[in-house]
C-alpha positions as CSV (number, residue, x, y, z in Angstrom):
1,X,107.9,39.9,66.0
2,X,108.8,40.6,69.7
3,X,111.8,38.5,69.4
4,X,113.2,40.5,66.6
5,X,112.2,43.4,67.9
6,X,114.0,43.2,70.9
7,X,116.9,41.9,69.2
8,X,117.3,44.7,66.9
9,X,119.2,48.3,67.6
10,X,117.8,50.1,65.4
11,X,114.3,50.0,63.2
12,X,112.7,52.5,60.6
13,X,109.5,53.8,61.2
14,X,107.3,54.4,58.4
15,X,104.5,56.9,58.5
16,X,102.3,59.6,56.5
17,X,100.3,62.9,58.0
18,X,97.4,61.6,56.7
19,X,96.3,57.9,54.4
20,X,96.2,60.2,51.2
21,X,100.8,61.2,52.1
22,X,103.1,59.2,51.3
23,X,104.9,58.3,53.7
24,X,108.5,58.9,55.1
25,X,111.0,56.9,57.2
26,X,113.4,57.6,59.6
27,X,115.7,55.4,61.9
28,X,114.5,54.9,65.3
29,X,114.9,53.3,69.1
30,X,112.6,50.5,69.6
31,X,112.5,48.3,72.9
32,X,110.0,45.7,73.9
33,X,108.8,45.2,78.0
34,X,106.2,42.5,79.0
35,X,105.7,41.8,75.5
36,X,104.6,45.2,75.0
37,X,106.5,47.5,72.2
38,X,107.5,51.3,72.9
39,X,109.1,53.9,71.0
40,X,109.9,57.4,71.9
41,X,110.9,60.6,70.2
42,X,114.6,62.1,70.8
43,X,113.4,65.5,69.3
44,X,110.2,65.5,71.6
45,X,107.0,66.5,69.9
46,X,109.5,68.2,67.4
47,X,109.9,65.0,65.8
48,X,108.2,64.6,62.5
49,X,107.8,61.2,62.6
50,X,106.2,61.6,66.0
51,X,104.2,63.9,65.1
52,X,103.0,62.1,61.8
53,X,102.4,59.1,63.9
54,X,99.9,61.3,66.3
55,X,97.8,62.9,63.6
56,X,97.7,59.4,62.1
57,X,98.4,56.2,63.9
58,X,99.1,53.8,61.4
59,X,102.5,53.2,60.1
60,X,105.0,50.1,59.8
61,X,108.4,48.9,61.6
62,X,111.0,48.0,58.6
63,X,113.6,45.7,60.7
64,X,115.9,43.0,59.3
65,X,113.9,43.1,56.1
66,X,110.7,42.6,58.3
67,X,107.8,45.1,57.3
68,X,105.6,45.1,60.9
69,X,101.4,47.1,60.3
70,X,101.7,48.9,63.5
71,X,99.1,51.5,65.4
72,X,100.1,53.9,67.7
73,X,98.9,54.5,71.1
74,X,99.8,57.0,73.4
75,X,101.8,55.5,76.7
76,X,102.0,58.8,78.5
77,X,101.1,57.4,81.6
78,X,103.8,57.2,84.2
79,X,104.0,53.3,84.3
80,X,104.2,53.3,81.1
81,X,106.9,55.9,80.8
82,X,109.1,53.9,83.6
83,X,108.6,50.6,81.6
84,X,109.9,52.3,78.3
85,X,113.0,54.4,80.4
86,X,114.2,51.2,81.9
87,X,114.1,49.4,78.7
88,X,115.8,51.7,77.0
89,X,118.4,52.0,79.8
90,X,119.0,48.3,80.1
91,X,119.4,47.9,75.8
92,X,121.0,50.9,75.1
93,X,123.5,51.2,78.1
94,X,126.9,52.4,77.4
95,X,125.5,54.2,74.1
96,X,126.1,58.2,74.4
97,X,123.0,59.3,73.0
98,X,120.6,57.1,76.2
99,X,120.9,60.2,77.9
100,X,118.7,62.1,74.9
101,X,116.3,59.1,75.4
102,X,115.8,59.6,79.0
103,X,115.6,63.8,79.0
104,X,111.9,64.9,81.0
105,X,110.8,66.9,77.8
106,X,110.9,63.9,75.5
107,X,109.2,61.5,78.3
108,X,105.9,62.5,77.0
109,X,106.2,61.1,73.5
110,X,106.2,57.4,74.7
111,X,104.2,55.8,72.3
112,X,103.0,51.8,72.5
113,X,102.9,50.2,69.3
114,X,100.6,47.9,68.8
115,X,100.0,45.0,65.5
116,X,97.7,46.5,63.2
C-alpha cells in the first residue's frame, strides 16, 4: 500500500459526514514519509472532504483501482506538519499548485491516515 501510494499523483478520497451519508469523493494529494501516510486540504478547513473526514474518520483511498479502509488522525503537530511540507515539496516539485499545499492557513489540516 505504501508503495503505491507513494507512487501515485493523485488518489480519491472517499468519505461521508456521518456512517448513515453516503459518501462523496474528490481527487486529492497524497504523500507517504517514514512509512507514514499524510494528506492535507488545499481549501483549509473549507474543504468538504476535510471536513467530512473530521466529523467522521473513516473513509477509503481509491488509487490505481486499489480501494485502501483508511482512519484519520489529526497530524497538527509541527513535526508532523514539516514531515508532510517536505513530502509534498520533494513529490510535487515543479507542479504550480505546491505553492497552495504549502500556504500557513492550510498547514493545520494535515491529517495521518492510518489502515483501518
Amino acid at each position: 500500500m505504501l508503495d503505491l501510494l507513494a507512487a501515485v499523483e493523485e488518489v480519491e478520497i472517499e468519505t461521508r459526514p456521518d456512517p448513515a451519508a453516503p459518501s462523496h469523493r474528490v481527487i486529492i494529494w497524497v504523500v507517504v514519509d517514514g512509512g507514514e501516510v499524510f494528506v492535507r486540504s488545499v481549501r483549509g478547513t473549507r474543504g468538504r472532504w476535510y471536513r467530512e473526514i473530521r466529523s467522521n474518520p473513516l473513509g477509503a483511498l481509491h488509487a490505481d483501482g486499489a480501494i485502501i479502509p483508511v482512519r484519520a488522525v489529526p497530524a497538527g503537530d509541527a513535526p508532523s506538519i514539516e514531515r508532510c511540507s517536505r513530502a509534498l515539496a520533494r513529490k510535487y516539485a515543479g507542479d504550480p499548485s505546491l505553492g497552495y499545499m504549502l500556504e500557513p492557513e492550510v498547514l493545520e489540516t494535515t491529517l495521518r491516515l492510518v489502515p483501518d
